[in-house]
C-alpha positions in Angstrom: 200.9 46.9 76.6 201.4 43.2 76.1 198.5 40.5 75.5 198.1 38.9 79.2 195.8 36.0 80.8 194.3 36.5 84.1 191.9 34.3 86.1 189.1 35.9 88.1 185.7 35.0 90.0 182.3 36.2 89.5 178.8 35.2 89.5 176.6 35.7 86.7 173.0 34.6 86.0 172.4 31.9 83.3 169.1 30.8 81.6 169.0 27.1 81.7 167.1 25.3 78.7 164.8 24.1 81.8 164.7 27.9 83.0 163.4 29.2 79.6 161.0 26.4 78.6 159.0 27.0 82.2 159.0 30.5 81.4 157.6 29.9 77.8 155.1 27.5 79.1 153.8 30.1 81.5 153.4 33.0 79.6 151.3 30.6 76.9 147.5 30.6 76.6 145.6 27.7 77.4 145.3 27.3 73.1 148.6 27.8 73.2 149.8 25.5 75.4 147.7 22.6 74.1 149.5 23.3 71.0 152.5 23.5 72.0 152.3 20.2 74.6 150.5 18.3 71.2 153.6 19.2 69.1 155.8 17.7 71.9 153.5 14.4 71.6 154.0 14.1 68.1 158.2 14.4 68.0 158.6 12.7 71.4 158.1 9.2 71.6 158.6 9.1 75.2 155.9 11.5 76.1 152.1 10.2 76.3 149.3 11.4 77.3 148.2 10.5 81.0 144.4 9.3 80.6 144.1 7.7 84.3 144.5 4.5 83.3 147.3 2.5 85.0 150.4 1.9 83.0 152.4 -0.6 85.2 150.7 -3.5 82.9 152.8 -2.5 79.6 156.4 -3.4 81.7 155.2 -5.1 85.2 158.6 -7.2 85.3 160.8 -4.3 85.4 158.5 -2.3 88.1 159.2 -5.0 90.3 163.1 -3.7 90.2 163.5 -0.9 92.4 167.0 -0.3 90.2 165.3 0.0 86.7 164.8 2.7 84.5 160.9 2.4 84.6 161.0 2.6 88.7 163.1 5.4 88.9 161.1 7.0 86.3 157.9 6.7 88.2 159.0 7.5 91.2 160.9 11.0 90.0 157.4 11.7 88.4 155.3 10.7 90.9 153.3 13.8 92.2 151.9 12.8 95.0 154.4 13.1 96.5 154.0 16.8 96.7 152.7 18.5 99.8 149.7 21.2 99.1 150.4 24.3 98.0 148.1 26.6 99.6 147.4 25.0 103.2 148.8 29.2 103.9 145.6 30.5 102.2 142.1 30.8 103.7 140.6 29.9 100.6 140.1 26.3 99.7 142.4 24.9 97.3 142.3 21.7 95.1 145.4 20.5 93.3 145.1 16.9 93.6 140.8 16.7 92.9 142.2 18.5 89.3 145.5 17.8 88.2 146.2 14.3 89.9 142.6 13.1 88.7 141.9 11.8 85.7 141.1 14.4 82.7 139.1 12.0 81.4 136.0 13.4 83.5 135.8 11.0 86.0 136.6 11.3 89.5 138.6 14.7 89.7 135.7 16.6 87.1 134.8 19.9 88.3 131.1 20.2 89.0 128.8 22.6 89.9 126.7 23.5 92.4 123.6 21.6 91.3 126.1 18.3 90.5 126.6 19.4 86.7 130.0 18.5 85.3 131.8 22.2 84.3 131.9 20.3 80.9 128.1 20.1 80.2 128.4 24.2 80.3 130.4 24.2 77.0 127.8 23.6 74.8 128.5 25.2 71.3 127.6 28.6 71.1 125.1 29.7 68.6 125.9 33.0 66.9 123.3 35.6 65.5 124.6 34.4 61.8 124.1 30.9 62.5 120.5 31.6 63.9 119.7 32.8 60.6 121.2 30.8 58.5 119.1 28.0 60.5 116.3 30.3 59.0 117.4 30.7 55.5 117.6 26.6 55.4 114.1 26.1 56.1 112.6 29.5 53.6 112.2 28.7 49.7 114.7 31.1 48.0 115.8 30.7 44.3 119.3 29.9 43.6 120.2 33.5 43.3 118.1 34.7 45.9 119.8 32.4 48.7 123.2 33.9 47.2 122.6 37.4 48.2 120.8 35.9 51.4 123.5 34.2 52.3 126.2 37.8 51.7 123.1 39.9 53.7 123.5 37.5 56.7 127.7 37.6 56.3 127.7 41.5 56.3 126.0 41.9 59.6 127.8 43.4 62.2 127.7 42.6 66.3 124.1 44.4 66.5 123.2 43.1 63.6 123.0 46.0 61.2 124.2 45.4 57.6 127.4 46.7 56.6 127.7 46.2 53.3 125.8 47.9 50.4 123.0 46.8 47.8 125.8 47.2 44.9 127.8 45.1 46.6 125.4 42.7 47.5 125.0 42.5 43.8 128.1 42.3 42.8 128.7 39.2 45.1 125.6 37.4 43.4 127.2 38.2 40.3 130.5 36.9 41.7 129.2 33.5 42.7 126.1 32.7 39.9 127.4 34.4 36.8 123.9 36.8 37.3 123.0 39.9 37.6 120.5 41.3 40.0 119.0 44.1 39.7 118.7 46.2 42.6 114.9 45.5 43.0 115.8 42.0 43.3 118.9 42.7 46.2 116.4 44.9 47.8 113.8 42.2 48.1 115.4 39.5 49.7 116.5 42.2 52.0 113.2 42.6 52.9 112.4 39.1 53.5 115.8 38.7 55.8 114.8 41.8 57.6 111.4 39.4 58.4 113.5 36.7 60.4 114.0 36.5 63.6 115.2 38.6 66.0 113.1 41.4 64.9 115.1 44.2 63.2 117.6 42.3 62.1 119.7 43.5 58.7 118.6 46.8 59.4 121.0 49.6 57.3 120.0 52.3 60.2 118.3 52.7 63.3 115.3 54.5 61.7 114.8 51.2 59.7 115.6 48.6 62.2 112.9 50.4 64.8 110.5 50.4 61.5 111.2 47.0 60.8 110.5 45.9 64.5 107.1 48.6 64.6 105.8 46.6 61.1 105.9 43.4 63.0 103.7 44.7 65.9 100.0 43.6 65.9 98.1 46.0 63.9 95.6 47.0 66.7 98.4 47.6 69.1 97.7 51.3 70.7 99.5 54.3 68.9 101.8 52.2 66.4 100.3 54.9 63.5 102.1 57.6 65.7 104.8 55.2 66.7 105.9 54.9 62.9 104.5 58.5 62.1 107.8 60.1 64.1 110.3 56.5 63.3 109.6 57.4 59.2 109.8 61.4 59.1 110.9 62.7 62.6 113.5 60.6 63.6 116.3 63.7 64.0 113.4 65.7 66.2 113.1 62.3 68.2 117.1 61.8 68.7 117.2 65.5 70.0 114.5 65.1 72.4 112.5 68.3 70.5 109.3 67.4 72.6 107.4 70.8 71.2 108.8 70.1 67.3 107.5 66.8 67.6 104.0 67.5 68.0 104.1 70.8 66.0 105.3 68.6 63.3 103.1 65.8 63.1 99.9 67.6 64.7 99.7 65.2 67.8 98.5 65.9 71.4 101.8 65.8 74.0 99.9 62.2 75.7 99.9 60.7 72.2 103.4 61.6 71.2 104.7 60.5 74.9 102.6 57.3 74.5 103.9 57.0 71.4 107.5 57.7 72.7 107.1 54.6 75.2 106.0 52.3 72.6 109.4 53.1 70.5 111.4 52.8 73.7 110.0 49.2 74.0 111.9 48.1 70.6 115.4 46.9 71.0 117.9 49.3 69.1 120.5 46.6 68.5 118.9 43.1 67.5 121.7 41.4 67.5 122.7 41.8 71.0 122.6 38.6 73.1 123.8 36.7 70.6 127.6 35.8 70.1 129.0 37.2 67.0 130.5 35.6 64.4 134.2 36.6 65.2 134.0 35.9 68.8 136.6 33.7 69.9 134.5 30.2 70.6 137.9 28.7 72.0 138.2 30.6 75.5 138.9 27.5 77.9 138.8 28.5 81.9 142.1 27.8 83.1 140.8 27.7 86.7 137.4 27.4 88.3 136.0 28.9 91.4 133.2 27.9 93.2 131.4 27.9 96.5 131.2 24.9 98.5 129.9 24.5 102.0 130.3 28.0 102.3 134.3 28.4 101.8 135.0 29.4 97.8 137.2 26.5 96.3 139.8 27.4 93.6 140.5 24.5 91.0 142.7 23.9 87.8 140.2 22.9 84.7 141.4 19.7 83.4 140.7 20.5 80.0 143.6 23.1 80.4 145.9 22.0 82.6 147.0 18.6 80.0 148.7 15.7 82.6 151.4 13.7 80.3 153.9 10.9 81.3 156.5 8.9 80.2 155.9 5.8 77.8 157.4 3.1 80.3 157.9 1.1 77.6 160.6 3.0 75.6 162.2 4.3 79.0 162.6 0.7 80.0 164.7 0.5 76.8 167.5 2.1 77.8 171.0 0.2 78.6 173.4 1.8 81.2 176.9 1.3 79.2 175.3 1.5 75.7 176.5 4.9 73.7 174.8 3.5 70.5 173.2 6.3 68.5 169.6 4.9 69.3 170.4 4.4 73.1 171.6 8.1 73.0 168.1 9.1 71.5 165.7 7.5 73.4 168.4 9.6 76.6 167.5 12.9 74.9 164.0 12.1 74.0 163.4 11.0 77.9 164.9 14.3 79.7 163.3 16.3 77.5 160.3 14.5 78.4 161.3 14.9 82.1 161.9 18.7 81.8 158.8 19.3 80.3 156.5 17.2 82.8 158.7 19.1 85.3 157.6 22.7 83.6 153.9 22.3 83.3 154.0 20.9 86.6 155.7 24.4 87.8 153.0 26.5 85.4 150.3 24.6 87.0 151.3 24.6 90.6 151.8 28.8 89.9 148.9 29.6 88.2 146.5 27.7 90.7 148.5 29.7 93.8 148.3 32.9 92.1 144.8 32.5 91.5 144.4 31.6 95.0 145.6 34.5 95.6 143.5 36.6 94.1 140.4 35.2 94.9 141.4 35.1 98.3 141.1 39.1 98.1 138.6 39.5 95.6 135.9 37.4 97.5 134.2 40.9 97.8 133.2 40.8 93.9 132.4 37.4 94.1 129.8 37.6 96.8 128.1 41.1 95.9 129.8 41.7 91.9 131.6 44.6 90.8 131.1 46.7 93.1 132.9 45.4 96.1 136.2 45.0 94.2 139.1 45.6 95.9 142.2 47.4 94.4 145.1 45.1 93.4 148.3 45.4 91.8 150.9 42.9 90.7 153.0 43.7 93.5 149.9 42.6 96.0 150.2 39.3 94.6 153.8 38.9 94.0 154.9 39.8 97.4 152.3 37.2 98.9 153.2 34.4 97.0 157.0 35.0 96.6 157.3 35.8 92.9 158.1 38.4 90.7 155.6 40.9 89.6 157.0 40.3 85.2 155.7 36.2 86.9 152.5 37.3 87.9 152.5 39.8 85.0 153.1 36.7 82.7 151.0 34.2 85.0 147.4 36.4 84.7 147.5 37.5 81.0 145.1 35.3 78.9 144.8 33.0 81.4 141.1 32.8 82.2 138.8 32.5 85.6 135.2 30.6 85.7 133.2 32.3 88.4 129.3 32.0 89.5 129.4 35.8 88.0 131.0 34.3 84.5 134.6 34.1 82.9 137.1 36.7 83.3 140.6 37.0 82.8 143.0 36.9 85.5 144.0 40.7 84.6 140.1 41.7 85.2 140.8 41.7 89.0 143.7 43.8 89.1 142.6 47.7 89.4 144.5 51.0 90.7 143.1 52.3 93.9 141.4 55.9 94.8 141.3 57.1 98.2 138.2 57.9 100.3 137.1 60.5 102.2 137.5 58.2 105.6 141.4 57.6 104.4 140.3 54.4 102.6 141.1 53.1 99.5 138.6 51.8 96.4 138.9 50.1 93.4 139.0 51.7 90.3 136.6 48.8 88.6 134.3 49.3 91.6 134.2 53.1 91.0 133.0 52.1 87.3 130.5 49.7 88.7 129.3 52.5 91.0 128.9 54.9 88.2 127.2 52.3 86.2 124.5 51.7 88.4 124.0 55.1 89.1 123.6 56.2 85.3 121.4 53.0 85.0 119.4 54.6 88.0 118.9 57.8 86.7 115.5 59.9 85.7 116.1 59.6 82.3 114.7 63.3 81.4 117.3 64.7 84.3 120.6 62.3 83.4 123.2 63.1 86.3 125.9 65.0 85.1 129.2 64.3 85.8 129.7 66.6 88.7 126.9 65.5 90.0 127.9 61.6 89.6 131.2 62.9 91.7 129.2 64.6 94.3 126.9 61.3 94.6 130.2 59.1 94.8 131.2 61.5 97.2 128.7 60.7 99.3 129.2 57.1 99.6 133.0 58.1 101.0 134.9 58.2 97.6 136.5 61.2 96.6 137.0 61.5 92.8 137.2 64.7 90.4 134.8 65.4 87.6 137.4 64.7 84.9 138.1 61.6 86.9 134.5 60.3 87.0 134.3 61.8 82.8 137.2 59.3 82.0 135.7 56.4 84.0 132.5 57.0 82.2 133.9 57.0 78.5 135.9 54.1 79.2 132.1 52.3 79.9 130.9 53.9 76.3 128.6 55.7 78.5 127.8 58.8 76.5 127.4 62.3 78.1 124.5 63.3 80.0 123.4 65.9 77.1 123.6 62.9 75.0 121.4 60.3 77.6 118.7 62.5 77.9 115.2 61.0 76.8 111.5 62.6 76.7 110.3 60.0 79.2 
């Protein structure tokens, strides 16, 4: 067969530059995208950062010239020009209050109910380490001492038990004085860490951290001697609920060992709860806020993460028609990539405020009465009501992040599989975890609801779920087994 040429149609799909940077740009975190949009600052001369103030001043004579660069630059960027987006959704939108407005806080700010700028809520969060480090500035240690201090207070976990050992406490004050501690020494700064606030902190166990939190009662408080009696040498009769062991062991009545029981059961378990950890990401930036207003819920972009840039009308005003110099030719490139991306963010905002729309437009259920009354939602929900794809939605909801009177959640939270009811129905998934939540939390606490039983409850309220499915729901809360939840009072 001989080598021929032959021409022929088709149509074939091609990712434009433009195509692949919007798609980039919306599948980026609001980190992310601050980055990326401060990297295209610093190699773009063109490109500058839109802080409400008016830029006509910098080239007034060539504004007046509705042929000139600068005036065809504005008014191919000028976004007011764009109609609202959502005028199709019940809920209340606002584009223009956020992303026309000024980032600058003034004007366009998102405030709260009470009048409060969203910004005065992003005070810097104090974790449990910080708190007692605070503590540890004000307490007279030696040089050493404030060494293995400071490694005590760095090994605590999330509920603020120490993870690390005495040896290794040492060896870190050996590390960083060139001295060795004995383990008496590591042992007694222990001790006096373990007397800082919140009680219980630094604990190695629970036996301790209860110990440590009975020792700092007041010594006339009613049936601590018990209380610390069965926390020092009955903890495993405690944990397995042996009522009769408990009192054949330590020779108390049943109303003094229950009495004592209650007292325990005051003492928090995990001290360091309530505080943000150390390795909690401080950096989570709403991309969107929701809040009520005059009784409809308004859905706006956060400045903060939604950056407005523009073109320097300076430089664009530079360019000559007819000149193909090498520095004309740069300041070209430099001002369509400018365009394209001012173009793209423009697209990522406009999608993420609609898709969030969206979904608070069906999830106003969990925003009046919480969890409970979510509705199931899948990609395809969304993507079929606001004309995308589900992989755009997909992209559009992943860390992308919602501030709500009930607190921050990410887009994803309020998608959930359904479950059908016993009326033909359908229920959320989340709100069957919510359900079972508050039941458990409900419970007699010496007769913990077993998980038929939580099924046959559920059942009761309409929704029809099998045991295993109500056992899965309830690991996937770290709820542990009803065997496990039982307590003597």
């Amino acid at each position: 067969m001989k080598p021929s040429l032959q021409l022929g149609l088709g149509q074939s799909l091609t990712m434009t530059p433009q195509l692949q940077q919007a798609i980039k740009l919306l599948a980026m975190s609001t980190l992310e995208l601050q980055q990326e949009v401060q990297s295209a600052l610093d190699d773009n001369p063109l490109l500058e950062l839109d802080d409400g103030q008016d830029a006509s001043d910098a080239a007034s004579t060539d504004n007046t010239n509705p042929e000139s660069p600068i005036a065809k630059e504005r008014e191919s960027l000028d976004l007011e020009k764009h109609d609202s987006l959502h005028d199709e959704l019940p809920v209340d939108t606002a584009w223009d209050d956020v992303y026309i407005g000024s980032t600058s806080g003034s004007g366009g700010e998102p405030v709260d109910d009470d009048g409060e700028p969203i910004e005065a809520r992003k005070a810097a969060v104090e974790t449990l380490q910080d708190h007692l480090r605070w503590q540890l500035n004000v307490t007279p240690f030696s040089e050493l001492d404030r060494v293995i201090a400071e490694a005590i207070i760095d090994g605590l976990d999330g509920r603020g038990y120490l993870t690390v050992s005495l040896d290794e406490l040492a060896e870190t004050a050996l590390n960083w004085c060139n001295e060795a501690a004995e383990e008496d020494e590591v042992l007694a700064v222990l001790h006096r860490v373990q007397h800082f606030d919140p009680p219980g902190v630094a604990a190695r166990d629970l036996s301790e951290c209860l110990l440590i939190q009975l020792n700092q009662r007041p010594p006339d408080t009613e049936y601590l001697a018990s209380a610390k009696l069965i926390m020092r040498e009955h903890t495993a009769r405690l944990a397995s609920g042996d009522l009769a062991g408990l009192m054949r062991a330590t020779g108390l009545s049943e109303r003094v060992v229950h009495a004592a029981i209650a007292l325990i059961r005051e003492l928090k378990p995990h001290p360091g709860e309530g505080w943000a950890s150390a390795d909690d990401e401080r950096q989570v930036i709403p991309d969107v806020v929701v809040r009520k207003l005059r009784g409809l819920w308004r859905v706006e972009l956060n400045p903060d993460a939604a950056p407005k840039l523009r073109v320097n009308a300076g430089y664009a005003g530079m360019i000559k028609r007819a000149d193909s110099s090498r520095d004309n030719q740069y300041i070209r490139d430099n001002l369509q990539e400018a365009r394209w991306l001012i173009k793209s963010l423009q697209s990522r905002h406009e999608t993420l405020l609609k898709v969030a729309s969206c979904i608070v437009e069906h999830q106003r259920g969990f925003l009046e009465h919480g969890p409970e009354a979510m509705k199931p939602l899948i990609l395809r929900d969304v993507a079929d009501e606001v004309g995308l794809h589900e992989s755009t939605i997909s992209r559009v909801t992943t860390q992308k992040y919602l501030l709500t009177p009930r607190g921050l959640y990410e887009l994803k939270y309020f998608f959930s599989s359904h479950v059908g009811t016993s009326a033909g129905g359908e229920a959320s998934s989340t709100a069957i975890r919510a359900m079972i939540k508050k039941l458990v939390g409900q419970e007699n606490p010496k007769k913990p609801l077993s998980d038929s039983k939580l099924a046959e409850l559920l059942l009761e309220q309409g929704i029809e779920v099998a045991r295993r499915t109500v056992a899965k729901y309830r690991e996937s809360l770290n709820i542990p087994s009803s065997s496990d939840r039982k307590r003597l009072l």
